[in-house]
N, C-alpha and C positions, 0 to 999 in steps of 0.2 A: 398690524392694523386690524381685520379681521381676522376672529377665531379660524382655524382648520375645517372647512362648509359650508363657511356664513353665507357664500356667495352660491352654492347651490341649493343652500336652505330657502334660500329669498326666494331663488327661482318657483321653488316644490311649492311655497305659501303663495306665489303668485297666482299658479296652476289651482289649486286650491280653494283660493277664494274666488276666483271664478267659476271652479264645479259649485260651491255653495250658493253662490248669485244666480245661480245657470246659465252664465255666461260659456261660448266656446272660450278656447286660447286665443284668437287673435280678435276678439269682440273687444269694442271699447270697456273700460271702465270708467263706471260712472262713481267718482270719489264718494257723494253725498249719499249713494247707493247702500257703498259698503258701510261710509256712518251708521247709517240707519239700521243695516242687518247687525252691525257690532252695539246699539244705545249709545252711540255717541250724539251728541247735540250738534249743531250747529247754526253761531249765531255769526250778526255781521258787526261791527263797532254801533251802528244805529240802534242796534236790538238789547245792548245791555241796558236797564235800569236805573234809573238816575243821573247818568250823563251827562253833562251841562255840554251846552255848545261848543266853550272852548275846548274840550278833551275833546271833545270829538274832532274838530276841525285838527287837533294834535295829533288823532290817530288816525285822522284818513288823507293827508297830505299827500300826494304823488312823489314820495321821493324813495328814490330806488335802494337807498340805503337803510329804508326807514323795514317796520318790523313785518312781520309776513305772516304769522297765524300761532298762537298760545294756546294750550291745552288746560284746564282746569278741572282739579276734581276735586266735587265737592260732596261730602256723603255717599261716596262710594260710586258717582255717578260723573263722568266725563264729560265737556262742554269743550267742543272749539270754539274760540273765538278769531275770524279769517279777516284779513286787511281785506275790504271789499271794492278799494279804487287800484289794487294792482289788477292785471288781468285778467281775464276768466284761465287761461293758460297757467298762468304763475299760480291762480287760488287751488286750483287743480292737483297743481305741485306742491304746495304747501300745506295743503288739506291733507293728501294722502301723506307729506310727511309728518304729520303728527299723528294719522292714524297708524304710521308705521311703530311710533315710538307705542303704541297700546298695543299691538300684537305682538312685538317684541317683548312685552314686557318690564320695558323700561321705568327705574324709580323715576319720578318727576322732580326737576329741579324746583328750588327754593327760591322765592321772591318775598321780598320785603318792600315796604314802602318807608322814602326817604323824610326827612321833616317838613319839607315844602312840596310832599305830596305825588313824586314821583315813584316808578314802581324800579327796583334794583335787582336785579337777579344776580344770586347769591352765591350758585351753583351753575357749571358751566362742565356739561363732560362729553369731549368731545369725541369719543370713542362711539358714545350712544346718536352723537348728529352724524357720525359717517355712515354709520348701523340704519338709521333712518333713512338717510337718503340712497342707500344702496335698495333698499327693501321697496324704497317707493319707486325709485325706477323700475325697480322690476316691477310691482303692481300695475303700473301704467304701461311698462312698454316690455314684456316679455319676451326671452330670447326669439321663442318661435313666432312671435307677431313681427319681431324684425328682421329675420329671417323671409316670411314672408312679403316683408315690404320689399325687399334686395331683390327676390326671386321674380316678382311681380314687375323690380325694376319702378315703383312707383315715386313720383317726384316727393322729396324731403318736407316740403312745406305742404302739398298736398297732402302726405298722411300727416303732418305733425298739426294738422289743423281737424283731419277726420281725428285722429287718436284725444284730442285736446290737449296737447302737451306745446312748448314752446318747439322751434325748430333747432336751438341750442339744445335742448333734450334730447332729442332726437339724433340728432348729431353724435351727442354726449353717450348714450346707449348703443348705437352702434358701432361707435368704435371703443371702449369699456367690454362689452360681452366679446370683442371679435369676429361679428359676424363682418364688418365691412372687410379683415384681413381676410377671412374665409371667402366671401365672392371675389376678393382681388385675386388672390392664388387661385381660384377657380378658372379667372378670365386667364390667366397666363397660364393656365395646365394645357397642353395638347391632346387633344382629343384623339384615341386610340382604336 
């Protein structure tokens, strides 16, 4: 799945782009933040250019299956464009996972447009979306910020609404890193 560090590399970039932001470790991250310090853009479906109502109304539908945020680079210059009617939670997660596929380094997959005008993605590799979304959890929810949430004992949805993440996330990351098996074996170790 992942190379041999990918999973503590993430961590180091986590730590990282928070000394660069001057953020501590368990400070929020503000997704739009790091855009900004990296030149990435970001736009909403309303903000692209020429539009007509019907695409739009095609691209901002409430459907959970529908798309969650594309990267485009054009002239050497990256633009998100983020589904703006999922949640501020989900843009949050979806934002950073496309800033994750620019620090990673990632080539950008291929899209084409079909004959009756719809957009086809040509390339799909799925090695680079697990690569993304490990690297964006860690951006968002860093082993030692979840750590401190356990230690603190602080409710799920309480932090996953200070952190701005979903509380699937949140979930999702603490038990992924280990830290929930770490305070479980903690709670049953006797005390000496």
């Amino acid at each position: 799945m992942f190379f041999r560090g990918f999973k503590s590399w993430c961590e180091n970039v986590a730590v990282q782009v928070r000394k660069e932001l001057a953020l501590q470790p368990v400070d929020l991250l503000n997704p739009t933040l790091l855009a900004e310090c990296l030149g990435v853009g970001i736009w909403t479906p309303k903000q692209i250019p020429g539009l007509d109502e019907k695409s739009l109304r095609i691209l901002l539908k409430e459907d959970a299956d529908s798309w969650s945020a594309v990267t485009l680079s054009v002239r050497s210059k990256d633009l998100i464009i983020v589904n703006s009617s999922h949640s501020k939670a989900r843009q949050a997660s979806d934002l950073t996972h496309e800033l994750s596929h620019i620090l990673i380094g990632h080539e950008p997959g291929r899209v084409d447009i079909s004959e009756d005008g719809l957009l086809i993605l040509n390339t799909y590799n799925r090695t680079q979306e697990d690569e993304a979304n490990w690297l964006a959890g860690c951006l968002l929810l860093p082993r030692e910020l979840l750590v401190l949430i356990r230690r603190q004992q602080v409710d799920l949805k309480v932090a996953a609404k200070k952190y701005g993440v979903s509380s699937d996330m949140m979930r999702f990351r603490l038990n992924v890193t280990g830290v929930d098996r770490q305070f479980q074996y903690l709670q049953k170790s006797p005390i000496s």
